[in-house]
N, C-alpha and C positions, 0 to 999 in steps of 0.2 A: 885589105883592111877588113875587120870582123865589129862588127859593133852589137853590143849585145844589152839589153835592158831587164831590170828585174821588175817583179811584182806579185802583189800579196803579200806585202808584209804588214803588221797590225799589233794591237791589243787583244793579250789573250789572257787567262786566268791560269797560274799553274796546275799542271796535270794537262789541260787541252792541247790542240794539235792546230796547227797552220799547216799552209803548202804552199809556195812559195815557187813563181814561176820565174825563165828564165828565157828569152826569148833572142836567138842570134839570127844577124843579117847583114848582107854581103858575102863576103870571100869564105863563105860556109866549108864549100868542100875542102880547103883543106886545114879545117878542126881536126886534129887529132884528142883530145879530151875539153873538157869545161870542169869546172869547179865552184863548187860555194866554198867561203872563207868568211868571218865575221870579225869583226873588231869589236867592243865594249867602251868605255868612257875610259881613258886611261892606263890602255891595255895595248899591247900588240897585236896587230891580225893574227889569227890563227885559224888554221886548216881546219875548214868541217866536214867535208866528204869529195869527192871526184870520180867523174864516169867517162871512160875510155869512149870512142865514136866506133872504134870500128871492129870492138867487145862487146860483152857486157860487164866487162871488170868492172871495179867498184872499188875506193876506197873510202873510209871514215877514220873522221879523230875518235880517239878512244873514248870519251864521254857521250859520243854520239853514238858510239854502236847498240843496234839492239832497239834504237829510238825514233832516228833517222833513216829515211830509207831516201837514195837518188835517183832518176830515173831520167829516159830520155825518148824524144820521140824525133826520130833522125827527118822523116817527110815534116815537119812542123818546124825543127832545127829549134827546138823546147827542151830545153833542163827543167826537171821539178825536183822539187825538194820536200818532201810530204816530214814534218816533224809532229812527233807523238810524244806526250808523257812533257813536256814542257815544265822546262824550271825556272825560277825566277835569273839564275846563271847563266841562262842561254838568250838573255838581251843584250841586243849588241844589234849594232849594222849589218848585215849580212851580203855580201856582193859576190857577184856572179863574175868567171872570166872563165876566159878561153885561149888555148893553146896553138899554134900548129907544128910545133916543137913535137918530136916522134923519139920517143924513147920504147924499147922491151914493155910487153905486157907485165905488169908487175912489179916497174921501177917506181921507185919512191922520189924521184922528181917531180912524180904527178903529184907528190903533195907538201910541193915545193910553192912560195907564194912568186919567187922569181923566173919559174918556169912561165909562168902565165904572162901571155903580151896584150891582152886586149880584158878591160874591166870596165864592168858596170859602174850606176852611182852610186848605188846601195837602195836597201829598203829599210827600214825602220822593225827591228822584231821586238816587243814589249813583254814581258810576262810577269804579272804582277802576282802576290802571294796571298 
C-alpha cells in the first residue's frame, strides 16, 4: 500500500503561481510514476501532468504545457507541482496519485486516471480574476 498526501493548495490571483506538494509513504519503491489530475465543480477529472520514478519523462495536458512544470525528489518520495501564469480555469481540486503499474517510457496510460491505484484527498486550488 502507498499512501500519499497533497499540500499547498490555496487562493491565488490570476496571472500568479502556486506549488503544490505531494508527499508518498509506505510501499514507495515500487512506484513507477505519480500524477496530479484535477476535478472543477461539475466537471470530470481530468489529467494535469505525470512523472515517471525511474525517468525523468514527463507528461502534461495540453493547457498546462508551457505553465506547469512537475517535478520529483525520489530521497524525499515528493511530487511538486510548481504552476505559473494561473487562470481563473484552473480551479478545481487537484489530487495527487500513484502508480506501480509499469508500462514503456512514453505510454499514455500514464495519463490514464485508471491507471492510478492509490489517491490523495485533494487540495483546494482557487484562482480568482
Amino acid at each position: 500500500q502507498v499512501q500519499v498526501v497533497e499540500s499547498g493548495g490555496g487562493l491565488v490571483q490570476a496571472g500568479g503561481s502556486l506549488r503544490l506538494s505531494c508527499a508518498a509513504s509506505g510501499r514507495t519503491f515500487s512506484t513507477t510514476a505519480m500524477a496530479w489530475f484535477r476535478q472543477a465543480p461539475g466537471q470530470e477529472r481530468e489529467f494535469v501532468a505525470a512523472i515517471l520514478w525511474s525517468s525523468t519523462y514527463t507528461y502534461y495536458g495540453d493547457s498546462m504545457k508551457g505553465r506547469f512544470t512537475i517535478s520529483r525528489d525520489n530521497a524525499k518520495n515528493t511530487m511538486y507541482l510548481q504552476m505559473s501564469r494561473l487562470r481563473p480555469e484552473d480551479t478545481a481540486v487537484y489530487y495527487c496519485a500513484d502508480t506501480t503499474r509499469a508500462y514503456y517510457v512514453g505510454s499514455v496510460a500514464y495519463t490514464r486516471e485508471n491507471t492510478y491505484e492509490y489517491w490523495g484527498q485533494g487540495t483546494q486550488v482557487s484562482v480568482s480574476s
